[in-house]
SEPA-256467 format. One record per residue (C-alpha): residue number from 1; x, z, y. Coordinates in Angstrom, 3 decimals. Layout:
// SEPA-256467
- num; east; up; north
- NUM; X; Z; Y
...
END
This chain:
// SEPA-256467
- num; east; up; north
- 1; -14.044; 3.380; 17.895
- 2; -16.406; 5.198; 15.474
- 3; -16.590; 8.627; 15.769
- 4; -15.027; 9.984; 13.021
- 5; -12.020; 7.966; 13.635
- 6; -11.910; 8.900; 17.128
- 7; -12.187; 12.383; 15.494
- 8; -9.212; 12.482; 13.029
- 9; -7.131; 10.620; 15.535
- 10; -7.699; 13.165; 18.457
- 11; -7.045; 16.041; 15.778
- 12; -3.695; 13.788; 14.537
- 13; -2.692; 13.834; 18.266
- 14; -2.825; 17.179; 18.863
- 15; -1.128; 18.329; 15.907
- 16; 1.748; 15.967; 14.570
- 17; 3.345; 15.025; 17.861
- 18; 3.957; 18.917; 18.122
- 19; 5.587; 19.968; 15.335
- 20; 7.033; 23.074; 16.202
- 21; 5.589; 23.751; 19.866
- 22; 1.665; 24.441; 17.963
- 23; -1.458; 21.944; 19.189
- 24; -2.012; 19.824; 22.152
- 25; -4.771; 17.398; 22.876
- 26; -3.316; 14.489; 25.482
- 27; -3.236; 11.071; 26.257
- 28; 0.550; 11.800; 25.451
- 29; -0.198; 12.953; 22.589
- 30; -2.629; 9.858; 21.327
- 31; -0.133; 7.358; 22.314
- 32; 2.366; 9.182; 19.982
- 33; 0.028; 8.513; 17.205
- 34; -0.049; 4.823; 17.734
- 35; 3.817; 4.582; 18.101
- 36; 4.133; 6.473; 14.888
- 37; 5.915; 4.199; 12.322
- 38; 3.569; 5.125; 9.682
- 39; 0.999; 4.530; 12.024
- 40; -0.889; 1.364; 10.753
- 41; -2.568; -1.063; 13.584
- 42; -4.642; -2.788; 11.515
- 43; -5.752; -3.744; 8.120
- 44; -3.152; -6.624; 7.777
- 45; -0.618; -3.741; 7.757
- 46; -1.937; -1.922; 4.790
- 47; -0.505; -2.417; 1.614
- 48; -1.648; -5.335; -0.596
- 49; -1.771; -3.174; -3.878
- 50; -3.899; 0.099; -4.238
- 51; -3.923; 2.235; -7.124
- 52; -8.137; 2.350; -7.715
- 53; -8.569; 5.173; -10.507
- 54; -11.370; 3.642; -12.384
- 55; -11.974; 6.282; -14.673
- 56; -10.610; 9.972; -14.948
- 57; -12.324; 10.450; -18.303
- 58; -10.637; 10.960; -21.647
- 59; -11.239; 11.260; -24.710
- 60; -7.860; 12.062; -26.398
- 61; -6.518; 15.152; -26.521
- 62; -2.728; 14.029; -26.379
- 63; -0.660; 18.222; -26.549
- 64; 1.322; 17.294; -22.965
- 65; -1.090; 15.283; -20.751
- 66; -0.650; 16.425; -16.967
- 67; -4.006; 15.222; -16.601
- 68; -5.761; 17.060; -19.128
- 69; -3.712; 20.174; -18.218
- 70; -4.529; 20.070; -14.269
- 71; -8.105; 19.317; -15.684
- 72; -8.813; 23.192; -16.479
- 73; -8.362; 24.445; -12.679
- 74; -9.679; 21.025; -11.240
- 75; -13.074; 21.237; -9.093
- 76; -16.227; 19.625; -10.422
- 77; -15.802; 16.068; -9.014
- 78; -12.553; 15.610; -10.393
- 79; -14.112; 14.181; -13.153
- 80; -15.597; 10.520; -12.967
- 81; -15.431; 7.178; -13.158
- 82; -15.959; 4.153; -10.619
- 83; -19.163; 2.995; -9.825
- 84; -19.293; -0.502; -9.423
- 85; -21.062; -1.142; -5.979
- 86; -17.991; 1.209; -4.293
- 87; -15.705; -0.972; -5.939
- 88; -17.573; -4.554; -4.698
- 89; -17.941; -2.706; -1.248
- 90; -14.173; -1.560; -1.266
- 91; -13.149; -5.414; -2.215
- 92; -15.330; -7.290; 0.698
- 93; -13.791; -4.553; 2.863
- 94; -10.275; -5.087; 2.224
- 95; -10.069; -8.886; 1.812
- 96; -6.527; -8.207; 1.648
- 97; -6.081; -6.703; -1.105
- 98; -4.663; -9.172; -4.209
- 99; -3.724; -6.846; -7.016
- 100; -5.013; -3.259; -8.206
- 101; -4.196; -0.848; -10.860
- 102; -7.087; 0.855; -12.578
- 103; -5.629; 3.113; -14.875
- 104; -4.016; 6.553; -13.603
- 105; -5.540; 10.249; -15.226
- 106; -8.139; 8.764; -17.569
- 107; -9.051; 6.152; -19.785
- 108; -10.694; 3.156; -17.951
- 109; -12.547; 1.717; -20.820
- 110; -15.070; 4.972; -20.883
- 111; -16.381; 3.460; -17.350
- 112; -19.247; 1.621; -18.248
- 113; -19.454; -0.334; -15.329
- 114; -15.801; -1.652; -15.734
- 115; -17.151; -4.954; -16.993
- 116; -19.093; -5.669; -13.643
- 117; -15.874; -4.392; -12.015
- 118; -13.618; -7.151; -14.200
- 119; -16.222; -9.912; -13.139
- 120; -16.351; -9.422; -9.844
- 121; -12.442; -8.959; -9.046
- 122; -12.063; -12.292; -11.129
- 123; -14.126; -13.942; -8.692
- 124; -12.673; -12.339; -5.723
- 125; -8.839; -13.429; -6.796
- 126; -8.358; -9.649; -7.226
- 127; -6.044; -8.996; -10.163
- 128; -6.353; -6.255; -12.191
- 129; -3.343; -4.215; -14.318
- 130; -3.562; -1.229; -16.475
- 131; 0.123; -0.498; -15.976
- 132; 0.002; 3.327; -16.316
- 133; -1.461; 3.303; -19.421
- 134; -4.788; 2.678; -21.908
- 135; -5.349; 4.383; -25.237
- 136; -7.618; 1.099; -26.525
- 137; -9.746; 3.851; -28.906
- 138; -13.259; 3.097; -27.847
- 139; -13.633; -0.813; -26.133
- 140; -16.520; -2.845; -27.080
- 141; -16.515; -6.278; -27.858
- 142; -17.988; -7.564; -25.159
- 143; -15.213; -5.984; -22.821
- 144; -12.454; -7.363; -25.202
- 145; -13.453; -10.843; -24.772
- 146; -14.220; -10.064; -20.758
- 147; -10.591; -8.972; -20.556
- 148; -9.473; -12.776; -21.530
- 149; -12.271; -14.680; -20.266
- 150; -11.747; -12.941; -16.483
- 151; -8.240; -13.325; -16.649
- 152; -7.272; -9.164; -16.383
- 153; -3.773; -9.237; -15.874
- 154; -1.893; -6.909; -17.755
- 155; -2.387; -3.950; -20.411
- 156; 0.093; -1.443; -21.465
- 157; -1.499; 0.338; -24.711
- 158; -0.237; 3.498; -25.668
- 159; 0.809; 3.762; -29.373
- 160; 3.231; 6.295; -29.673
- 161; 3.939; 5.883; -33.332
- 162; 3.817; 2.710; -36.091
- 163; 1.934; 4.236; -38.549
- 164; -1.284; 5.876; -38.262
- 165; 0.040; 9.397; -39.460
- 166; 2.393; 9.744; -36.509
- 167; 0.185; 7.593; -33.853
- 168; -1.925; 10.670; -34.443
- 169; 0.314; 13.941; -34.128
- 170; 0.631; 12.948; -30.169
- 171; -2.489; 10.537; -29.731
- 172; -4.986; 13.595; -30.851
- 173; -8.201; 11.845; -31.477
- 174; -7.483; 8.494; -31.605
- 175; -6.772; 5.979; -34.770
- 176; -4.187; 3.727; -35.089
- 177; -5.539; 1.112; -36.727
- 178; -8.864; 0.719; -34.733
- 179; -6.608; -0.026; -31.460
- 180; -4.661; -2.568; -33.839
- 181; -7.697; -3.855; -34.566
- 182; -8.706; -4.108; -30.414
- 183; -5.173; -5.606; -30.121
- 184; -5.887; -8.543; -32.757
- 185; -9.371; -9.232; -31.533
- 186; -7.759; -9.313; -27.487
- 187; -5.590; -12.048; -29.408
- 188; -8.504; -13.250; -30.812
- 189; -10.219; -14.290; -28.027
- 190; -6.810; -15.742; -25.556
- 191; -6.642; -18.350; -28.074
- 192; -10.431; -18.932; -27.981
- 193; -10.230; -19.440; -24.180
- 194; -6.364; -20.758; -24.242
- 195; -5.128; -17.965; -21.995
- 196; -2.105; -15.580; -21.350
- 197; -4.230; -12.655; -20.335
- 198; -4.036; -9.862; -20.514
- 199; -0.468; -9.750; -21.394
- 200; 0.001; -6.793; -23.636
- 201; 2.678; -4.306; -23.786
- 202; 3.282; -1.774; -26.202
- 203; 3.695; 1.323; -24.454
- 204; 6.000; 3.637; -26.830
- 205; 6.907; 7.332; -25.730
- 206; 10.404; 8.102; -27.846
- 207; 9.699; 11.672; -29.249
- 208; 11.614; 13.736; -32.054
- 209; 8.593; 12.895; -34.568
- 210; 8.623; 8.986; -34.210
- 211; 11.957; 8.346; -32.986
- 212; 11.887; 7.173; -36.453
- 213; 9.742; 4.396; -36.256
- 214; 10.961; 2.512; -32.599
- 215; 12.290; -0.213; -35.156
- 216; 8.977; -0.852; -37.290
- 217; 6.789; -0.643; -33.861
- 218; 9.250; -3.279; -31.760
- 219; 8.714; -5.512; -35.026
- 220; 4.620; -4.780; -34.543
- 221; 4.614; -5.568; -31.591
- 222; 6.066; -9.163; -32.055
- 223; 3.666; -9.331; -34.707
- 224; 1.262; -8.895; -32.191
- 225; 2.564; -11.058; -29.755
- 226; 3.272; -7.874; -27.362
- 227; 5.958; -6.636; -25.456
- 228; 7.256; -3.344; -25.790
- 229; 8.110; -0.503; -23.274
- 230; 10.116; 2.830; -23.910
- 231; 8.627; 5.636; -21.476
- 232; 10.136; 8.677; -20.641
- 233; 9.210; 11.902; -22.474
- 234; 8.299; 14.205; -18.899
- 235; 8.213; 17.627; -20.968
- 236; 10.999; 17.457; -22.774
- 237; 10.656; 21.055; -24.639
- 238; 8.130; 18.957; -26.511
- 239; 9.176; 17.396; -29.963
- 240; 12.785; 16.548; -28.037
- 241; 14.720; 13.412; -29.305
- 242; 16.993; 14.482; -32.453
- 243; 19.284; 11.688; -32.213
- 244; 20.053; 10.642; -28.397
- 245; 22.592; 8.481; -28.897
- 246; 20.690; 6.213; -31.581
- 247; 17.647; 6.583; -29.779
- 248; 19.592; 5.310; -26.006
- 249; 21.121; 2.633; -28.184
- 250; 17.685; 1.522; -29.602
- 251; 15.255; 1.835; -26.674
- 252; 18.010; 0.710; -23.601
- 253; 16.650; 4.348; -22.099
- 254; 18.500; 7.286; -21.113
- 255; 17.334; 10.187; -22.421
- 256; 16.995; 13.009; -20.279
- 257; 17.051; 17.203; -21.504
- 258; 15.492; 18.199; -18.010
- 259; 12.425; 16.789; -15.524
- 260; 15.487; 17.202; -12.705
- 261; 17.852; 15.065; -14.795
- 262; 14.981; 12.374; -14.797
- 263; 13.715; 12.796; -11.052
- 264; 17.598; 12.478; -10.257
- 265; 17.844; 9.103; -12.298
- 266; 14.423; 7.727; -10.779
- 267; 15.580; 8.443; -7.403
- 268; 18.556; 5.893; -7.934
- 269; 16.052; 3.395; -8.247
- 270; 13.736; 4.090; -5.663
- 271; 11.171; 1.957; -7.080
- 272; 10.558; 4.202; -9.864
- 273; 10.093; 7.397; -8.211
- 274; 6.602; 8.571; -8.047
- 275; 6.552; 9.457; -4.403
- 276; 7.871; 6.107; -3.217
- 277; 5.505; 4.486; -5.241
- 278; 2.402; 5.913; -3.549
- 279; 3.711; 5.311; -0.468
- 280; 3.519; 1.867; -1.083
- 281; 0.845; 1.560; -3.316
- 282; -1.622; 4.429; -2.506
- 283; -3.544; 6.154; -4.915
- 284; -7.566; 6.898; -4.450
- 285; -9.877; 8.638; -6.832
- 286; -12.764; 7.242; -8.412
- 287; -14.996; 8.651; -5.707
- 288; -12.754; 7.569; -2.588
- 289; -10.444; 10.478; -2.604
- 290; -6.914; 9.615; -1.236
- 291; -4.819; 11.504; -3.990
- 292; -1.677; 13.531; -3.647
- 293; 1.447; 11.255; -4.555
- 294; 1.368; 13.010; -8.023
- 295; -1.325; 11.179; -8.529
- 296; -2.616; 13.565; -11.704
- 297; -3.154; 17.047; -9.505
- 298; -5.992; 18.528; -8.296
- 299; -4.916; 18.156; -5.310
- 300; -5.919; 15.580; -2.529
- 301; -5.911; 14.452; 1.273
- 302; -8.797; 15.030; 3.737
- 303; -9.511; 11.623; 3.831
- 304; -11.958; 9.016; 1.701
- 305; -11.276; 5.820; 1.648
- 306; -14.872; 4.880; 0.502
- 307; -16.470; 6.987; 3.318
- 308; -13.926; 6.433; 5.930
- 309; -12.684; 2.922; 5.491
- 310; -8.765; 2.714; 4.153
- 311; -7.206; 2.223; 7.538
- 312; -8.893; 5.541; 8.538
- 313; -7.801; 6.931; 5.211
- 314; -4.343; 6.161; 5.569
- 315; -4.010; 6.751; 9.174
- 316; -5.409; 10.519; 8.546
- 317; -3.043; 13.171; 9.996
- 318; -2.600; 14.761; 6.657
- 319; -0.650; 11.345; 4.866
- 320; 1.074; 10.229; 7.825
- 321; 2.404; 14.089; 8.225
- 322; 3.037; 13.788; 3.957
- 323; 5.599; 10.551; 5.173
- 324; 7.171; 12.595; 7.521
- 325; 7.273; 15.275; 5.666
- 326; 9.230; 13.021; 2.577
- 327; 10.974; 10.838; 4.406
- 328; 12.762; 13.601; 6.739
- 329; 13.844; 16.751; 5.706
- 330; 13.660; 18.049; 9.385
- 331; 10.437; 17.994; 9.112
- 332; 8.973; 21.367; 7.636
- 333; 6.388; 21.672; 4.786
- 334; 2.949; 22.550; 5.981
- 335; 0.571; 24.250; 3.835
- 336; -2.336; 22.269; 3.231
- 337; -0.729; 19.116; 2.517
- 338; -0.427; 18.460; -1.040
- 339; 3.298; 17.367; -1.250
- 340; 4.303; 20.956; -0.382
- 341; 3.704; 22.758; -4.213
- 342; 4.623; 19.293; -5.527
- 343; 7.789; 20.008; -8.085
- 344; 9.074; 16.670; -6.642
- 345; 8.697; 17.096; -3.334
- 346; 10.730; 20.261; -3.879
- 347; 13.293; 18.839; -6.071
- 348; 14.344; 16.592; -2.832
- 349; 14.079; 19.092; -0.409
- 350; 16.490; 21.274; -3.089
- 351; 18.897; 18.623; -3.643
- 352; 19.032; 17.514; -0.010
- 353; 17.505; 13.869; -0.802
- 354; 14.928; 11.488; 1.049
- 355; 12.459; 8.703; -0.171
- 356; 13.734; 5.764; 1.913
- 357; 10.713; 3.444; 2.684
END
């Protein structure tokens, strides 16, 4: 064992299997650890999707971004994109690994290494998705045709609006019609190279100032041979829906007055829930960081995937006491851990709910 890991595990030992009785430091306790059902054995355990932020830089200035909102208390690092040989090491370290999403907090297409990073995953039968969400502003050509000729798998673009003049009033700093133009040259080049990918989907946000325009953008979007997905609107004090019922009709979405209204209706489907889905699909920061469950807060686990190796990473006392801590509400909040100032996390704990993994 190296000695790090023997290090986190001997501090994991002494700590989780003594909740409430303080620290011990036993063979007892170590053979807790590896009974633990978060507890992973090996690398064939891990999940087969990770959540690999490959860039946390933006250059929108969209009024209600989380990310750009944690951004003025987060540390120096927090900031950065993906370098290319830690993704190529992370890959040949977890052969297991088939599919990972790249976008999270930031824009991926600012990394300028992300080309290297498309290559090599195409290679590696590593498929890539941009599921959370690309603004499509500032791409160069040679990446648009990359995306086609290496097969990325899937982009959702954010165009909250059909026109340019109410694209912009959310999408600060961006243009409407230079992402159209991305969109038709992406097109462009899957007939070229007779491919599928990336499939495209138009990712709308229904708001009060373009609720207006959810007919004109779903025709668009056939126009541009996309698909077309209605997100939630998580700060709902901003430019609120006018007309819910027309809206609901419309889009197929509920639309929610309150962030506890819409964790409540996530946690129906577990799938959709935020905490459920990094449980299953962990999140790590450009640099290696294992992030919170949030995914967009400043705040992290002690662990580094890059540094550590992932089974290390997610066998750190700090997650496996998170999984505990969100799957059991007899187990207390610790201070420390990021989950416990996490609205969600509180939200279950205040309406007496679990994630069930």
């Amino acid at each position: 064992m190296y000695r790090r890991d023997f290090i986190i595990n001997t501090i994991f030992l002494g700590c989780l299997g003594s909740l409430f009785t303080g620290c011990k430091n036993s063979s007892e306790d170590r053979q807790n650890l590896k009974n633990d059902k978060f507890y992973f054995r090996s690398k064939e355990d891990l999940p087969k999707r990770i959540q690999l932020e490959a860039c946390s830089l933006c250059q929108l200035n969209c009024p209600e971004c989380m990310a750009r909102r944690y951004e003025k208390q987060a540390p120096k690092d927090w900031l950065g994109y993906l370098k290319f040989d830690d993704f190529k090491k992370f890959v040949d370290d977890n052969e297991f690994i088939n599919e990972i999403e790249l976008a999270n907090k930031g824009e991926i297409f600012l990394n300028p290494e992300l080309d290297e990073i498309i290559k090599y995953a195409y290679y590696k039968d590593v498929y890539l998705t941009a599921t959370t969400g690309v603004n499509l502003n500032n791409v160069s050509e040679k990446t648009l045709e990359n995306l086609v000729k290496y097969k990325f798998s899937i982009l959702f673009i954010a165009l909250d609006g059909a026109t340019p003049e109410t694209y912009k009033i959310y999408r600060r700093g961006g243009d409407f019609n230079r992402v159209i133009d991305n969109i038709k040259k992406i097109n462009y080049y899957k007939k070229k190279y007779s491919s599928e990918y990336p499939k495209l989907v138009w990712q709308f946000i229904p708001f009060g100032h373009n609720e207006h325009e959810i007919d004109l953008a779903k025709q668009k979007a056939k126009e541009l041979n996309m698909k077309i997905e209605f997100r939630r609107n998580y700060s709902p004090n901003y430019s609120p829906v006018k007309n819910k019922k027309l809206v609901e009709q419309k889009t197929g979405m509920k639309i929610f007055h309150t962030k506890n209204e819409a964790y409540q209706e996530r946690l129906k489907e577990q799938k959709l829930f935020a905490c459920y889905q990094s449980l299953k699909s962990p999140q790590i920061d450009y640099n290696g960081d294992l992030l919170c469950h949030c995914r967009v807060s400043t705040a992290k686990f002690s662990a580094n995937a890059f540094k550590d190796g992932l089974l290390s990473a997610l066998n750190s006392p700090d997650f496996i006491y998170a999984k505990h801590m969100l799957t059991d509400l007899s187990i207390p909040p610790k201070e420390g851990i990021p989950c416990t100032r996490c609205p969600k996390y509180k939200f279950l704990r205040r309406n007496n709910q679990i994630i069930s993994l």
